[in-house]
C-alpha positions, 0 to 999 in steps of 0.5 A: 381396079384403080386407074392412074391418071396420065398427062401429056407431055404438055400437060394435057390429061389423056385416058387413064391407064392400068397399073400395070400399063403404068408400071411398063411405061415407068419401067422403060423411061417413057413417063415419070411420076407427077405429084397432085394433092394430097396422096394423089400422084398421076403419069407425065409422058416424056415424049410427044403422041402424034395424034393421041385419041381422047374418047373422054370420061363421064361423070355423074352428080349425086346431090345431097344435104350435108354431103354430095358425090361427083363420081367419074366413070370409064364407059366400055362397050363390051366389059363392065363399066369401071369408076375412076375415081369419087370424090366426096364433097362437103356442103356448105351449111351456115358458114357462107351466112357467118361470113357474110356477117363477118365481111358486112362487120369488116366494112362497116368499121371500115367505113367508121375509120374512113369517114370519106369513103363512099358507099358501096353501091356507087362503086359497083359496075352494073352489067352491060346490057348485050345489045345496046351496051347500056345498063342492063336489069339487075339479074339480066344481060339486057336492058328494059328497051331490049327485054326478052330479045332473043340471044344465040348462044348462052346468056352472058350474065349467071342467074342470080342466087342466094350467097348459099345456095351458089356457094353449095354449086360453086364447090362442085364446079370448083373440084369438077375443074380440078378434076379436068386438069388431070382427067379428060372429062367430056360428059358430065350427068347431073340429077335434078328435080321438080317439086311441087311444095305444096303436094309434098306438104299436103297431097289432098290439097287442089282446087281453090285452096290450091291456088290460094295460100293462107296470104291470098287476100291480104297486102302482107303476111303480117296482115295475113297472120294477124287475120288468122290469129287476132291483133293480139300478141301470141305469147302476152295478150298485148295490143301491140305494136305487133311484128312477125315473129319465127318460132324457130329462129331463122338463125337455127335454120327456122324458115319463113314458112306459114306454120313458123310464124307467129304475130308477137309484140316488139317487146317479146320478139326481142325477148324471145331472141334466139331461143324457142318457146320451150327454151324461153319458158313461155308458151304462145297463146294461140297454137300454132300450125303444126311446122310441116317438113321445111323441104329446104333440099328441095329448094336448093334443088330447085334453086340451083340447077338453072345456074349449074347448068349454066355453068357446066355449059359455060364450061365446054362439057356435054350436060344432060339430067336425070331424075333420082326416081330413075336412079333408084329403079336402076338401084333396085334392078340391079340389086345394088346397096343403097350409098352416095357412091353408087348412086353417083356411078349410075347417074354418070351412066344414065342414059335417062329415059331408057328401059335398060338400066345402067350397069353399076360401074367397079368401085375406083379410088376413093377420095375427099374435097377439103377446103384448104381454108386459113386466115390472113386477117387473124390468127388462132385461138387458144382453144383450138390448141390442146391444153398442153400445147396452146401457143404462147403468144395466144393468151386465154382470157377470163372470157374465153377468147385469146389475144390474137397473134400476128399472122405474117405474110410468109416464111423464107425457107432454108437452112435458116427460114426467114419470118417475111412481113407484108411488103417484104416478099419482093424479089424472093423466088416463089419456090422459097417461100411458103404462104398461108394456104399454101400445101406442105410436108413435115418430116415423118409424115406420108401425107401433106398438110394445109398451112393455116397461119405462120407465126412471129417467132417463126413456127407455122401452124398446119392442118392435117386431113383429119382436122387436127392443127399442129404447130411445127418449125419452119425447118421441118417442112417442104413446100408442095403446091401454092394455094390449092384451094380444095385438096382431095385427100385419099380416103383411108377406107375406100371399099364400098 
């Protein structure tokens, strides 16, 4: 049964309601319809609760590698647990890394045409340290005077991860905080791990080896890989000077891993490039160790949980943990299917460690995060166009790339929409102009779009949940929200 989501008539989320307690307060005047993202719409009271109960909801996370669930649950005491609602989160793979890049190029010729412009490191602002308000450690909130002090409450400084590693939990915590405005949330259970990387590579390993890696003894790994291997280039014999080399580039997802190195001259290494041995022609001297498995959900398990619980405490919810051997007994009790869904659903009802397993809560409304991306610094290519309907202000060039067309700031709509530059926007009401990333109708469609880039001659490109990019006239949409940021479209086949 799909529960509706209600608000006050403050705009503060209640519990949800039953279709047919929402077609009753409909019926007599008591709530009216609010639209949220995509072909979500929720309850809006419309008159005053005088001391409204809010027992709250439970949600549970359901981490994974290229995808993750955060499902949340209705726990009733006498009757089977029913979902509310499951989001299905896209993880972010190699992107963070290519925008990083991006932004590293972006600054870099900014400083070229700014030869005056100071670098970056004198213009940032290190944290305070909490006690003394001097500087504190870089990944701290106290300085080296103050170190280890004991601090009630949480830490004000997050700890510090990789760009990618806090991207994949920034997503969650983001639609996590969608969800909050519509749904009182008030427990969140979060599936964690601890891995021994060593015992997953070798489970017989112990004793000294285990306390000794192949670089133990040596005063960097490429000492340690020429001891192992020869003062010898791998791939052509020379004397050197040698470097490390990855046999599978880090840019294809290779790792720094012991089994992934290689001693090679400069002239191979850069020869070599992004390609694999196979893919070069040319195979290593010396074989080496069979590349086990990479266990890279493992570390960003492991990696991410201390700041996503930080996080959710920072937050205000109730966070507890679980582990996925417990998630999986309570699967195979119940006899229920194997899916990212259900596994979400008991996580969000485990009460971990207990002999009894949760129930497996009812399937609700199925939905998925989309990340409402645009460009305002560049606009399409032509090859994102089918051929027959390439813009013609985007010119295919003999390379494969296409003359870039102007992104403006915005359109006016109306009967006669107005094309707004930078600079031009001042004094126009919000509610007539629509932006990119900025969430929209088109006339005949039943479900919003993302507009992505507004062009010159006053057509505006747009992103249906699908993927696909349309360009239409500025007279065929209406605006809806300005910026979501993440849209939760209604999934077409929400069974289980």
């Amino acid at each position: 049964m799909r529960r509706i989501p209600v608000l006050s008539r403050r705009g503060e989320p209640l519990m949800p309601c039953r279709p047919d307690r929402a077609r009753h307060l409909l019926k007599r005047g008591k709530a009216k319809v609010v639209w949220l993202d995509g072909t979500i719409f929720a309850l809006k009271l419309t008159y005053d609760l005088p001391n409204p109960a809010v027992p709250g909801l439970w949600a549970g996370d359901d981490p994974g590698g290229k995808t993750r669930v955060l499902s949340v649950v209705l726990p009733r005491a006498r009757r089977r647990p029913e979902e509310v609602l499951a989001v299905e989160i896209p993880v972010p793979q190699g992107e963070v890394r290519r925008r990083l890049e991006q932004r590293r190029g972006y600054r870099r010729l900014r400083r070229y045409r700014f030869r005056g412009r100071s670098a970056r490191f004198a213009n940032r602002r290190p944290p305070q340290c909490w006690v003394c308000g001097r500087n504190a450690r870089p990944g701290t909130d106290s300085c080296r005077h103050h170190r280890g002090t004991p601090r009630t409450g949480l830490p004000g400084v997050a700890p510090w991860l990789p760009p990618s590693v806090r991207a994949r939990e920034d997503v969650l915590l983001r639609v996590l905080a969608k969800l909050q405005a519509f749904l009182p949330i008030r427990r969140v259970t979060v599936e964690v791990g601890r891995f021994d990387l060593q015992k997953l590579r070798d489970p017989d390993i112990g004793g000294e080896a285990y306390q000794r890696g192949p670089r133990y003894g040596h005063d960097s790994t490429l000492a340690a890989l020429v001891a192992a291997y020869g003062d010898r280039c791998a791939y052509c014999g020379g004397p050197g000077p040698l470097t490390i080399d990855h046999v599978l580039p880090r840019s294809r997802g290779g790792t720094n891993a012991w089994e992934n190195l290689l001693p090679a001259c400069r002239a191979c290494n850069q020869a070599k490039g992004n390609r694999t041995p196979e893919e070069w022609g040319v195979r290593p001297r010396v074989r080496p160790k069979p590349l086990g498995k990479a266990f890279r959900m493992a570390t960003w398990i492991q990696q991410g949980k201390g700041y996503l619980l930080w996080r959710l405490r920072q937050m205000g919810l109730e966070v507890h943990t679980t582990f996925g051997a417990y998630t999986a007994w309570a699967r195979k009790v119940r006899g229920a299917a194997k899916s990212h869904f259900t596994d979400a659903g008991l996580i969000a009802l485990s009460e971990y460690p207990s002999a009894e397993p949760p129930e497996v809560p009812l399937a609700g409304l199925r939905l998925a995060a989309r990340p409402a991306a645009f460009r305002p610094r560049q606009a399409f290519k032509a090859e994102r166009y089918p051929e027959a309907r390439r813009p013609r202000q985007a010119v295919r060039l003999s390379s494969g790339w296409a003359r870039p067309v102007r992104v403006n700031a915005g359109v006016r709509l109306g009967p006669r929409p107005q094309v707004l530059r930078a600079g031009m926007r001042r004094g126009v009401p919000r509610t007539e102009l629509v932006a990119c990333g900025d969430l929209v109708w088109l006339e005949g469609e039943g479900r919003p779009v993302v507009v992505t880039a507004i062009k010159s001659r006053g057509t505006v490109a747009c992103v249906r949940p699908d993927g696909a990019v349309t360009e239409v006239s500025a007279r065929r949409i209406r605006r809806h929200r300005p910026r979501p940021g993440i849209v939760l479209w209604a999934r077409r086949s929400g069974a289980r």
